[in-house]
C-alpha positions in Angstrom: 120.3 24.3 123.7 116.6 24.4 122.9 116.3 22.1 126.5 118.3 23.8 128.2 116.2 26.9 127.8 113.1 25.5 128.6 114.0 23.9 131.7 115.3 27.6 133.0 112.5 28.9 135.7 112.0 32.1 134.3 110.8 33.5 137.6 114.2 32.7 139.5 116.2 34.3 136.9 114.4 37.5 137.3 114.7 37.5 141.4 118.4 37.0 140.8 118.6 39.8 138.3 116.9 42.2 140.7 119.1 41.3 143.6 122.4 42.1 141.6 120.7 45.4 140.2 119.8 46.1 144.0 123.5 45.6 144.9 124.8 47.3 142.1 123.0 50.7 143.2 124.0 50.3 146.6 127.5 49.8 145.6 127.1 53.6 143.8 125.5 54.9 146.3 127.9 53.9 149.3 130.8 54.4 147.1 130.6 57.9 146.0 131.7 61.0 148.3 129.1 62.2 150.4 128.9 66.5 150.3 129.4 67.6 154.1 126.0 69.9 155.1 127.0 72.7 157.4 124.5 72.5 160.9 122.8 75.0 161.5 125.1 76.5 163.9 128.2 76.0 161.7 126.1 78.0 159.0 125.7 81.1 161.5 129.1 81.2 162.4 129.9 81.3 158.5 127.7 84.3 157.9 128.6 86.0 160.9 132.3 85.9 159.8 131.2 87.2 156.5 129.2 89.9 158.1 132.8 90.6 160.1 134.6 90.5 157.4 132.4 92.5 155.0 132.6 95.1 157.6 136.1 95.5 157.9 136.3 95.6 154.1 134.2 98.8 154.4 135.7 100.5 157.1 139.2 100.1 154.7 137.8 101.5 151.8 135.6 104.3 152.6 133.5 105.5 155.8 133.5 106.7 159.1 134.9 105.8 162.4 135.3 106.9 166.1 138.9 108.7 166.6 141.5 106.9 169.1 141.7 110.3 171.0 141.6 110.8 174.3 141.7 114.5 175.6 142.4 117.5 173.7 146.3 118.4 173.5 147.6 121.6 175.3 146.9 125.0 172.9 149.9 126.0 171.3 152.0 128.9 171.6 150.4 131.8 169.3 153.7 134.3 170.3 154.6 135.5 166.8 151.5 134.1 165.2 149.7 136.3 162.6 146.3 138.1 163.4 143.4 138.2 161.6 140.6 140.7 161.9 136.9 140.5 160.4 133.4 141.8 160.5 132.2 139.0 162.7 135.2 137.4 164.4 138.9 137.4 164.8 141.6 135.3 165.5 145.3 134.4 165.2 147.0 132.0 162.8 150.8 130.5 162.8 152.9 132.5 160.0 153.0 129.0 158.2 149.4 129.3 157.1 148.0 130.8 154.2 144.4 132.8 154.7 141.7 132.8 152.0 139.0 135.3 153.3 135.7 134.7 151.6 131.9 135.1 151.8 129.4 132.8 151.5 125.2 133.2 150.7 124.0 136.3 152.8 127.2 137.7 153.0 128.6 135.7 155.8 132.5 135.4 156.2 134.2 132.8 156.1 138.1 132.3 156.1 139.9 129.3 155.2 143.9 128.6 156.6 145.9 126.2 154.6 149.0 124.5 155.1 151.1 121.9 153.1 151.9 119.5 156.0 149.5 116.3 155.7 146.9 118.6 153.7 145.9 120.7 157.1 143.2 122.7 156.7 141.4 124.8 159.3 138.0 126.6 157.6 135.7 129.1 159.6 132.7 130.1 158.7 129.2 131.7 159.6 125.8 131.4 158.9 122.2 132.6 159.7 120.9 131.1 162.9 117.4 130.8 160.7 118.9 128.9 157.8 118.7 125.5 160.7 122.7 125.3 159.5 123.7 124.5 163.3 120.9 121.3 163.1 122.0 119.9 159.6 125.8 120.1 160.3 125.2 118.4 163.8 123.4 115.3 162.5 125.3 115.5 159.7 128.4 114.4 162.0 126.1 112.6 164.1 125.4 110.6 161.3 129.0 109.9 160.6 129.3 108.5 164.0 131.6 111.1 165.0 132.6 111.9 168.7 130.3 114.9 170.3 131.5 116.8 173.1 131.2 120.4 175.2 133.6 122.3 174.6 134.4 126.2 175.4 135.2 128.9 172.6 135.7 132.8 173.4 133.8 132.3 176.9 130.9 130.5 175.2 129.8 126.8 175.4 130.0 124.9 172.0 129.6 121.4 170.7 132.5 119.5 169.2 132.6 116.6 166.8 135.7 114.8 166.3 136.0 111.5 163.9 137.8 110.4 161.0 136.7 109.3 157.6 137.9 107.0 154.8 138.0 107.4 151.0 140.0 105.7 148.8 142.4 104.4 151.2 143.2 107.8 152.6 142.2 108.7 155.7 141.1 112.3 157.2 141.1 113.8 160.1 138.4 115.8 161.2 137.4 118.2 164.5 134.6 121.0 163.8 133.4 123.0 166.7 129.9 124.9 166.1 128.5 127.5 168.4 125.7 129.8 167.6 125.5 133.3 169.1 123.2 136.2 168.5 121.3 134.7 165.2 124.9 133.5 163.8 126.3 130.2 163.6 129.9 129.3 163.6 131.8 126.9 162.3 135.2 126.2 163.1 136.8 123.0 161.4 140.2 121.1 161.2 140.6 118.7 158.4 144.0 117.0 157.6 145.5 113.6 156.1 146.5 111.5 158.4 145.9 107.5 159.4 145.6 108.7 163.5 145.3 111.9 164.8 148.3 114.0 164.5 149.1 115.8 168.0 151.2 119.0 166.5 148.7 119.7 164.2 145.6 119.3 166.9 147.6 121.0 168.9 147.7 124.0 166.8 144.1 123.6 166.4 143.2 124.3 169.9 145.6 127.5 169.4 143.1 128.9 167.2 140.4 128.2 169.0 141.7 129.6 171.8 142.7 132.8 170.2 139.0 133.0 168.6 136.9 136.1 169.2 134.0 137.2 168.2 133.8 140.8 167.1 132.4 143.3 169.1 131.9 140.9 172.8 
């Protein structure tokens, strides 16, 4: 045994013994599942479809959003309506809505008309010209990405923002028209609950607005 061992070349043994190790980590290396790396392309594509689809998440759970409106519906019918008179304006209202007559800071009136159907809601109200109220609301809706438009109330030219906003899975409605007239601002508003706009009720709106006068003209 003792011979056999000394006639080994010592320096062959170790040339084999680092070939097998070098095929023995090539074997691991070849054998084991290479991880696919996205291009760049394919990664760009991935976060714009993220981006997408982070989007769409918002605009389901809360947010704002152009209407799919075209023009405004035909005023309805105010024969038989009810009539209300104040110190700044008047109008008339369908018998089916309640009135809540208030006054805000400065003693400016305002008048809220309420029904049950889909939450409808139809708020006017006035402000000083001074307080910038007419500014603030219009970049407030202007903000909210909401549709701006001309529009005509009582003879006078007005601005009109209609859009729609999201908030916990229920979607509203909403068409304000704000004119301004001899240091007063106006506001007149429709809210309701709806997932798209709801002709009747819009109709109804444009009712209103074209029974609207202001007191004294």
């Amino acid at each position: 045994m003792e011979e056999f061992i000394a006639k080994l070349d010592w320096k062959k043994l170790a040339a084999g013994l680092v070939v097998i190790g070098i095929i023995i980590i090539l074997f691991i290396v070849f054998a084991t599942p290479k991880q696919s790396i996205p291009s760049q392309d394919t990664q760009t594509q991935q976060i714009d479809s993220s981006s997408q689809d982070q989007t769409s998440t918002n605009s389901n759970t809360g947010g704002s959003s152009l209407p799919k409106i075209g023009s405004s519906p035909a005023p309805a019918s105010t024969s038989g309506w009810s009539k209300f008179s104040g110190k700044s304006f008047s109008l008339s209202y369908p018998p089916n809505y309640a009135p809540q007559q208030g006054t805000l800071d400065g003693g400016y009136e305002s008048l809220v008309l309420s029904s049950g159907s889909k939450n409808t809601k139809i708020n006017i109200a006035t402000y000083d010209s001074a307080s910038g109220a007419k500014d603030r609301m219009s970049k407030l809706f202007s903000a909210m990405r909401y549709q701006n438009s001309q529009t005509t109330v009582s003879g006078l030219s007005a601005n009109e923002f209609k859009g729609s906003v999201t908030v916990s899975n229920q979607t509203i409605q909403d068409d304000a028209v704000i004119l301004e007239v001899n240091g007063i601002v106006y506001k007149i508003q429709l809210s309701y609950d709806s997932p798209g706009v709801d002709q009747s009720i819009e109709s109804v709106f444009e009712g209103v607005l074209s029974s609207f006068e202001l007191a004294g003209k």
